[in-house]
N, C-alpha and C positions, 0 to 999 in steps of 0.2 A: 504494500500500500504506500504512497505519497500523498502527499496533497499538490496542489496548485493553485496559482494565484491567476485570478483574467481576468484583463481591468483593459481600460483602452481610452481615448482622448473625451469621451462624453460619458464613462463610467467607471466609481470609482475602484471598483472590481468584488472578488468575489472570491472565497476561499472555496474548493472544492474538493474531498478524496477521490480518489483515483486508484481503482482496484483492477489491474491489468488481465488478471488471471478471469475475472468476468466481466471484462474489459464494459466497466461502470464506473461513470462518474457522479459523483454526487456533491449535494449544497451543503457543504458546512455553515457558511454565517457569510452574510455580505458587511464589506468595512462602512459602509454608509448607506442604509436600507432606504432611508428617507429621502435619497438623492434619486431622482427619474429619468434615466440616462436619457430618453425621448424626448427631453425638456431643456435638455445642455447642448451649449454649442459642442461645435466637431471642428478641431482643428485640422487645415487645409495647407500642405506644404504651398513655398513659393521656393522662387529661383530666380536670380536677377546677376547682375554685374554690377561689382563698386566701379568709382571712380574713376581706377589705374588696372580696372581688366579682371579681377579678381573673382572670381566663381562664390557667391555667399547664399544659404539657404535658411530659410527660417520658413516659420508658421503663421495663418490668420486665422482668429477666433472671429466670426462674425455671428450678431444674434442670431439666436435659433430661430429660425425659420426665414432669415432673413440672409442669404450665401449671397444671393446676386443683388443686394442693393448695394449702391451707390449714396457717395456722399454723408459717409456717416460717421458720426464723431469717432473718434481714435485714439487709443492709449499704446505708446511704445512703452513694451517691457522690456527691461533689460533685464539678462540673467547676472548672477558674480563670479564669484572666480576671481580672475576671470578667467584664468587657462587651466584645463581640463577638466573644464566644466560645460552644458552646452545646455540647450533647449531640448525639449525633446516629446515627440506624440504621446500624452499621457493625460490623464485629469488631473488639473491642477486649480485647488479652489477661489485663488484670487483673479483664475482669468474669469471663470463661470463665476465669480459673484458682478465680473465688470460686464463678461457679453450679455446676461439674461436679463441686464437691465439697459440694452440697449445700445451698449460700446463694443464696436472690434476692435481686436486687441490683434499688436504686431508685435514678432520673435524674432528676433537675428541673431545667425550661430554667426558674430561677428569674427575678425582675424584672430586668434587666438583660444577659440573655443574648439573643445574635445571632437571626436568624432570623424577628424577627415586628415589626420594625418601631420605628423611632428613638425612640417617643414610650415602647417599650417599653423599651426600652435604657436611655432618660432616668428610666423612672420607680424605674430602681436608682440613680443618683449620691445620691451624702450615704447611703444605706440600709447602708453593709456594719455588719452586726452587728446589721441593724433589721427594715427591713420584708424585705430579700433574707435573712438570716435565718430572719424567718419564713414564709416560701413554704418552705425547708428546713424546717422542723418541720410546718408543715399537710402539705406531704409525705407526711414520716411517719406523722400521724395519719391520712391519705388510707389509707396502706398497713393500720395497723392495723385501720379500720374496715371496710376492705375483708375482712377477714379472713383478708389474702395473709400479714401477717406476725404473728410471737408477738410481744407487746408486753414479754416478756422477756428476750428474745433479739435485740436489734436495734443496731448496731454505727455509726457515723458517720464516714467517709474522705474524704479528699480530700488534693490537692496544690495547692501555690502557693496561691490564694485558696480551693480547696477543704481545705486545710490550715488556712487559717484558720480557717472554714465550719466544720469538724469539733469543734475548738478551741473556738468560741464557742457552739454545741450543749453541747459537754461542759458548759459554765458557764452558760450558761441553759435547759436543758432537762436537770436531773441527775436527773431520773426517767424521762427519755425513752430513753436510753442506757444500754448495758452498758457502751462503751468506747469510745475515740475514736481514730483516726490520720491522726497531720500528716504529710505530707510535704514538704518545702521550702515549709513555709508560714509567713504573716506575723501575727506573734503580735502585734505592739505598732505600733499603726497610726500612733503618732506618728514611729517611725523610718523610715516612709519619706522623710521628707523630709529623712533623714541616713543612712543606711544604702542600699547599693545603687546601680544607677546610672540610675536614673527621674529622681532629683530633679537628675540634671548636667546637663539639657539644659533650655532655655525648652520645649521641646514635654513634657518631662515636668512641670516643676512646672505648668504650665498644668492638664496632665491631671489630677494630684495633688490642685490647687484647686478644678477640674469633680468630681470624683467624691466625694470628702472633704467631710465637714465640717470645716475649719480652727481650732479649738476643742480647747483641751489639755484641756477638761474632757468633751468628747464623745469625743476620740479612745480616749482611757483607760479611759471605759466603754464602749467598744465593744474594747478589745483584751482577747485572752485571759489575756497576762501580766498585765493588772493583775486579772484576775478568778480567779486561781489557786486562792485560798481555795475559790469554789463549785466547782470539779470535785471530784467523790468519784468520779470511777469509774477504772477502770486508762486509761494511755494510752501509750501507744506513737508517740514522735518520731523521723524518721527524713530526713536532710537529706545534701546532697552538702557536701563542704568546699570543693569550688571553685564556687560559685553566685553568679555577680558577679547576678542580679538581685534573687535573694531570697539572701543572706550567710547562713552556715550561724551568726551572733552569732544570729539570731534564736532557732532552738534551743536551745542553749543560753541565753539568755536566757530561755527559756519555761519548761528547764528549773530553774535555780536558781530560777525564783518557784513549780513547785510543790515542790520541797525543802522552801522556806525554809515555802509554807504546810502 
């Protein structure tokens, strides 16, 4: 006997035994019974070309029952990581608490994310706030030209590096954006290497060194805190207090530099 698990992008799955010798499957217990997979969006790969030629694939969450409308408001999720981590076809609750109430939601397995190979991976270190960046924003112009989203109405999320992601959108793309949300994300890329607990180990500052530019004058314009000035649009920070990876200083932090601008 084993069990198994089936779950899939509009369901949150399902434990079943599996008895081979009488080759029957059976219902153990569903993880979310209350959840009506006929009533949740279904995530739709896409495929597109960055900027500089680059092959990027990500997903759209559009309301349910709504696949082929146009024009509809829009939330870029960024995932974190951000490397060897990725997006991926499955049920995940904050996009169906966003589609079923009327938003499509867009995924990009940006430069850097798991899934398609080292040299991919590689070609995000030194890039946060650059070229992995802009594969987020080609994104959204993907989306907008597609005609899936209102280029008014278009929202930018993320947590941990998708916090940042969101963050550094608000400040280099302020006509791309209505609004932005961090969650426990890394606003000022120089405190990683003092803040947190990445930089206590040789295996983290190593990583720190690979992925980074080590440069006070790059890290600064790539962090959102020093960019505070160019956000104009509303933002919404939102962090745990006990976060030994990502320290809830960073928000705060993020926040007094947009007070102060």
């Amino acid at each position: 006997l084993s069990v198994a698990l089936v779950k899939a992008d509009a369901d949150p799955g399902a434990f079943y035994l599996f008895n081979p010798g009488a080759h029957k499957l059976s219902l153990l217990l569903s993880r979310s019974p209350w959840i009506d997979p006929a009533r949740m969006a279904i995530m739709q790969p896409i495929e597109f070309a960055a900027r500089d030629g680059l092959k990027l694939h990500g997903y759209v969450s559009y309301p349910p029952g709504r696949e082929n409308a146009k024009q509809l408001p829009l939330v870029v999720m960024v995932h974190g990581g951000p490397f060897g981590i990725r997006d991926r076809w499955e049920y995940q609750p904050d996009v169906q608490a966003l589609a079923t109430h009327g938003y499509a939601v867009l995924h990009v397995n940006f430069r850097g994310s798991a899934g398609f190979g080292r040299a991919f991976v590689e070609r995000g270190y030194k890039q946060w706030g650059a070229a992995m960046q802009d594969d987020v924003t080609d994104a959204t112009h993907w989306a907008i030209q597609q005609g899936l989203a209102d280029p008014g109405r278009i929202c930018i999320y993320g947590a941990s590096y998708g916090g940042y992601a969101a963050l550094m959108g608000a400040a280099r793309e302020p006509a791309l954006y209505r609004c932005a949300i961090g969650l426990s994300g890394v606003y000022d890329l120089d405190k990683l290497y003092h803040w947190g607990d990445i930089h206590r180990s040789d295996y983290g500052m190593n990583y720190l060194n690979r992925v980074l530019a080590r440069d006070p004058a790059s890290l600064a314009a790539h962090s959102p805190a020093s960019l505070a000035a160019q956000i104009t649009i509303p933002v919404l920070l939102a962090h745990g207090t006990l976060d030994a990876r990502v320290p809830i200083k960073y928000a705060k932090e993020m926040r007094r530099a947009l007070e102060h601008a």
